[in-house]
Structure formats: structure tokens, C-alpha cells
C-alpha positions in Angstrom: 0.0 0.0 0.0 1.5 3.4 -0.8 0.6 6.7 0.8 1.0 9.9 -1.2 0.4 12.7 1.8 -0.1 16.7 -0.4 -0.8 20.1 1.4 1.4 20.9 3.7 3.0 24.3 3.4 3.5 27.6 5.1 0.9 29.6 7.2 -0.1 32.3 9.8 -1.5 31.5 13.1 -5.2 31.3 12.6 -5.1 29.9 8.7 -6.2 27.0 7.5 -4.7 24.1 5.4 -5.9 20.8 4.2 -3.7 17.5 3.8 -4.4 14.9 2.1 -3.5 11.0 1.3 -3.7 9.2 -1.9 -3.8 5.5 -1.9 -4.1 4.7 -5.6 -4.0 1.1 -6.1 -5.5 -0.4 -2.9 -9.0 -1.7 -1.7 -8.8 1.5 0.3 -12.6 0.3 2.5 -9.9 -2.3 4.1 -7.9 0.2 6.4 -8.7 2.5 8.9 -6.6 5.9 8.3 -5.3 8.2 10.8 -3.0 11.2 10.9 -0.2 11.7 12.8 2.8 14.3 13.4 6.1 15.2 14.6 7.6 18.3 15.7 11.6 18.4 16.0 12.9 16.6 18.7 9.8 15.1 19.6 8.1 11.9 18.9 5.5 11.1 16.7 2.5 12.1 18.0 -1.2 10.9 17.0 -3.3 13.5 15.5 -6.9 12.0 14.2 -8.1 8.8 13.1 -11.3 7.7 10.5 -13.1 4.4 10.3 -12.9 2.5 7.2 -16.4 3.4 6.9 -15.8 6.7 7.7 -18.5 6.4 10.5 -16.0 6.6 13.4 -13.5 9.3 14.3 -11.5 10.3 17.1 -9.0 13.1 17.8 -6.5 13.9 20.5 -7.5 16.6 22.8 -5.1 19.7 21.4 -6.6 19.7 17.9 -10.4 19.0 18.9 -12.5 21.6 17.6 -10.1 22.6 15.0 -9.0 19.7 13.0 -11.7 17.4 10.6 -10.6 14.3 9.5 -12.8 13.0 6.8 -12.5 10.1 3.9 -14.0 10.0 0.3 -13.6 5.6 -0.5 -14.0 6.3 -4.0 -11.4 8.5 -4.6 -9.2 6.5 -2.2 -8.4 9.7 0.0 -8.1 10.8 3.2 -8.3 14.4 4.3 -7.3 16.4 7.4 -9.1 20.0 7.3 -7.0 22.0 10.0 -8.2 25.4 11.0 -7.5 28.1 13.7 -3.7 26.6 13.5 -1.6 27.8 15.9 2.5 27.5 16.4 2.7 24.3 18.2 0.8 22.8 15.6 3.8 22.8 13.4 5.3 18.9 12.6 5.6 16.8 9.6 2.3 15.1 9.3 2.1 11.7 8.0 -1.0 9.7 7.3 -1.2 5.9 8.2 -3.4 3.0 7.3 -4.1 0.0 9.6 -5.1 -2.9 8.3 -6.6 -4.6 11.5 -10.4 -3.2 11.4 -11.7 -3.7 14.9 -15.7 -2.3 14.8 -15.8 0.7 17.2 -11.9 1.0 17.6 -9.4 3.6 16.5 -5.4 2.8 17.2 -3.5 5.6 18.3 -0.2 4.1 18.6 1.9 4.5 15.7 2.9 1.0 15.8 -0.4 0.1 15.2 -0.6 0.9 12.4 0.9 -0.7 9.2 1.8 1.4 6.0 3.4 5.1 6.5 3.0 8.0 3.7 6.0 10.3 3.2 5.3 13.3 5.0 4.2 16.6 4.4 5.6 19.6 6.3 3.2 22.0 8.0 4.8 25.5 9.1 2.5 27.6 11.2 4.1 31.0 11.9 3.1 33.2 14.6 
């Protein structure tokens, strides 16, 4: 399964952005997707996940509110709409897929999860 993460770039506090993750060339319904990030000199850090059916989601406390993680199956892409981004919010985001659908369950551990996407690089300025 291959990940292509887009959108990152450069923004002032309060903008928006939206990421998203390609994964052309899989049965995309079989994975539940979630974002994560890391800041420099600090671990990898879950952000938001999305149910294969796009029914569940779940987000750490820091970006609730602000962040929308959302899924469209047939164009085999997952989205994370960010708004009201502040400073710390700044990391390489990477989205994830895992394979092991468990009904009502989101992993938040990055070892969890089985493929990785490259990265995109989100710069919030202040």
C-alpha cells in the first residue's frame, strides 16, 4: 500500500490548510486511516483517526475543535481539514493506514498501524 500525503506548506497563526493521502491502487474500505505528526525533537504524535467506513473518528484533545478528518472511498483519500492553526501545531504530518479493522476501535499508537505515507511539512508562523 502506498501513501502519497499533499498540502502541507507555510501559514499564519489562525489559517487553514488541508492534507491529504492518496492510496491509488489499494481496496482503500480495508484500512482505517489516521494522521499523525512530529515536531523536532519530539516523537510522533497521534493526531486524528477515521473508520474505514468513515463512520467513526477520534481526535486527540489539542486539535479538537479545529481539525476534521474525513474520507472519500471512492477517490481512495483521506483528508485532514486544519483550522485556527496555531504555532505548536507545526510537525511533519504523515498519514497511516491500519489494516486490522476492529468495529468501534481507533489505534492511536503508531505501531499500530501498518503502512506510513511520506510526510508533508506544516509550518504555522506566529
Amino acid at each position: 500500500v502506498q501513501l502519497q500525503a499533499s498540502g502541507g506548506g507555510l501559514v499564519q497563526a489562525g489559517g487553514s490548510l488541508r492534507l491529504s493521502c492518496a492510496a491509488p491502487g489499494c481496496t482503500f474500505t480495508g484500512y482505517d486511516m489516521g494522521w499523525f505528526r512530529q515536531a523536532p525533537g519530539k516523537e510522533r504524535e497521534f493526531v486524528a483517526a477515521i473508520s474505514w467506513s468513515a463512520v467513526t473518528t477520534y481526535y486527540t484533545n489539542s486539535v479538537k475543535g479545529r481539525f476534521t478528518i474525513s474520507r472519500d472511498n471512492a477517490k481512495k483519500t483521506v483528508y485532514l481539514q486544519m483550522n485556527s492553526l496555531e504555532p505548536e501545531d507545526t510537525a511533519v504530518y504523515y498519514c497511516a493506514a491500519d489494516e486490522d479493522l476492529r468495529p468501534g476501535f481507533l489505534a492511536t499508537l503508531p505501531g499500530r498501524y501498518d503502512y506510513w505515507g511520506q510526510g508533508t511539512l506544516v509550518t504555522v508562523s506566529s
